[in-house]
C-alpha positions in Angstrom: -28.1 11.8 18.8 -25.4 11.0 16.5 -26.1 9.3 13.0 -23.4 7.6 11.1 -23.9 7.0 7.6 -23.4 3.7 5.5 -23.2 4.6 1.9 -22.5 1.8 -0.7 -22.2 0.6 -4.5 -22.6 -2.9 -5.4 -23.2 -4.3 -9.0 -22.2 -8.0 -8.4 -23.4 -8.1 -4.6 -19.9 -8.5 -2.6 -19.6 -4.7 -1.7 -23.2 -5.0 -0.6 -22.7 -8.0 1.5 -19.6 -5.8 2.7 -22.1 -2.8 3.7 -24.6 -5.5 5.6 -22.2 -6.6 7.5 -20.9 -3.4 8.6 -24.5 -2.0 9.6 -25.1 -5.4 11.5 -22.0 -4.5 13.6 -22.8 -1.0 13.8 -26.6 -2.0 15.1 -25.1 -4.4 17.7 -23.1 -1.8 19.3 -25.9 1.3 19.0 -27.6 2.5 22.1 -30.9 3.9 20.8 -30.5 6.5 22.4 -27.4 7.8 21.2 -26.7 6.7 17.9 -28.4 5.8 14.6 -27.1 3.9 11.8 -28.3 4.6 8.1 -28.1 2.3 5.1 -28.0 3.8 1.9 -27.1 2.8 -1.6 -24.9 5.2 -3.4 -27.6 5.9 -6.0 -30.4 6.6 -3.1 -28.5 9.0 -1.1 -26.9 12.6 -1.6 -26.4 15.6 0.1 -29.3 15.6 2.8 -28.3 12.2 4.3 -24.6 13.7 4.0 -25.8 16.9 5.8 -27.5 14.7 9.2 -24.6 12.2 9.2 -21.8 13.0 12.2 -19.5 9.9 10.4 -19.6 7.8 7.0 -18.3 4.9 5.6 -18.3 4.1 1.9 -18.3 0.5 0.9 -17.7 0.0 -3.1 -15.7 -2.3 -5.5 -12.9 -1.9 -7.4 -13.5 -2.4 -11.1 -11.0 -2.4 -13.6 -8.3 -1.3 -11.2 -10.2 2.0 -10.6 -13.1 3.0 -8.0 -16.5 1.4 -9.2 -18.2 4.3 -10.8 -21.7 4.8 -8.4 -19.5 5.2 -5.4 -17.3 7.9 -7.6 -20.7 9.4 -8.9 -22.1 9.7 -5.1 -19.1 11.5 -4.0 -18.9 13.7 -7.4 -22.6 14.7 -6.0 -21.6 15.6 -2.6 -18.2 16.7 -3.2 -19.1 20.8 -3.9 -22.5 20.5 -1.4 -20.4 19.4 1.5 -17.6 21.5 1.0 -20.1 24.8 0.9 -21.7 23.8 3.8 -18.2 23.3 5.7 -19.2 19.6 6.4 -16.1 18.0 8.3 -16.8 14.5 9.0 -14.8 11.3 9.9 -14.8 8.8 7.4 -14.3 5.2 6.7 -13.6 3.2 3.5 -14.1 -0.7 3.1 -13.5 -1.8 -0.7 -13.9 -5.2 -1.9 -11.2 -5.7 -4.5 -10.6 -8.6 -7.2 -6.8 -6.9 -7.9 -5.4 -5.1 -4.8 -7.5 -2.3 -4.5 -4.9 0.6 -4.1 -5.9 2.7 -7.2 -9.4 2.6 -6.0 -8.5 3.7 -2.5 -5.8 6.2 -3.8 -9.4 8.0 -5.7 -11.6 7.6 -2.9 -8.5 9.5 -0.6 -7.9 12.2 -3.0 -11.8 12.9 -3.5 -12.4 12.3 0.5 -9.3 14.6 1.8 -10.7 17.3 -1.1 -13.4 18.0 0.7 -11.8 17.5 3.7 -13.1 14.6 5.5 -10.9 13.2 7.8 -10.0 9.2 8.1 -11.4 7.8 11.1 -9.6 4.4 10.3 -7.2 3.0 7.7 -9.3 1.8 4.7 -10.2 -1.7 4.8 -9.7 -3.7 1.2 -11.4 -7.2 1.2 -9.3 -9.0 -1.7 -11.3 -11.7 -3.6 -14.5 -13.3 -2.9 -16.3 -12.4 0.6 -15.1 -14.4 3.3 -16.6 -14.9 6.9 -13.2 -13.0 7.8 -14.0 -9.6 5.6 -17.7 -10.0 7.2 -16.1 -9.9 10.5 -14.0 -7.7 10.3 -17.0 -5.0 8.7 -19.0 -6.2 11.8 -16.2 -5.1 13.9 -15.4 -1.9 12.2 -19.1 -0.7 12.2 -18.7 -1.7 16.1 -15.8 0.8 16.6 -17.3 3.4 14.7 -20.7 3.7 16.9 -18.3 3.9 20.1 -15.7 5.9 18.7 -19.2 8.3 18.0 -20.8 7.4 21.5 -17.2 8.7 23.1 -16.6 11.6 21.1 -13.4 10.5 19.2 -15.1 11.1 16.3 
């Protein structure tokens, strides 16, 4: 059974509606028996989810042109515990930006190839408010990640 991992920070609710929509995606397209999808906020998960997980995404915010700090403060928690245990996972990063977002996924990067986790996709950055369009497209990126697990890619 595989388990990929949803890991978010939200202060004003967008990246959280972000995350939702993602694990509602993710659900649609997991057989039972072959793959599990796990919610967490940033603040309620660490190293043991990290250590079950086969693939995670981090959904945050941009603030202040820089990577909100819970998702920075999950992934300065898991950063030395993953790379002792040799974790290698694929990983995905969905921001929800009010600038453009690039600083913020220039961190994430830096942190994520550090310990190394490998990009399963090209990060997604939802400028402005959340539209039915960034919900979709979270939907259909959770959908891709279950059967990129369910295959193997990943």
């Amino acid at each position: 059974m595989k388990t990929l991992l949803i890991v978010y920070h939200s202060q004003s609710g967008a990246s959280a509606a972000l995350a939702h929509a993602l694990w509602q995606g993710a659900c649609t397209a997991a057989d039972e028996d072959a793959c599990t999808v796990v919610l967490r906020r940033a603040w309620d998960s660490g190293s043991a989810d990290l250590s079950n997980a086969d693939a995670l995404v981090l959904v945050g915010a941009e603030n202040a042109g820089a990577l909100a700090g819970g998702l920075k403060d999950y992934l300065d928690r898991v950063f030395y515990p993953a790379i002792n245990a040799g974790r290698v996972l694929p990983c995905a990063l969905v921001l929800s930006a009010g600038n453009d977002g690039r600083n913020a996924r220039r961190q994430a990067q830096r942190m994520l190839a550090g310990i190394p986790f490998t990009e399963a996709t090209e990060p997604l950055i939802c400028r402005g408010a959340v539209t039915d369009r960034h919900r979709q497209q979270c939907g259909e990126l959770g959908q891709a990640l279950v059967a990129g697990l369910a295959m193997g890619i990943f």
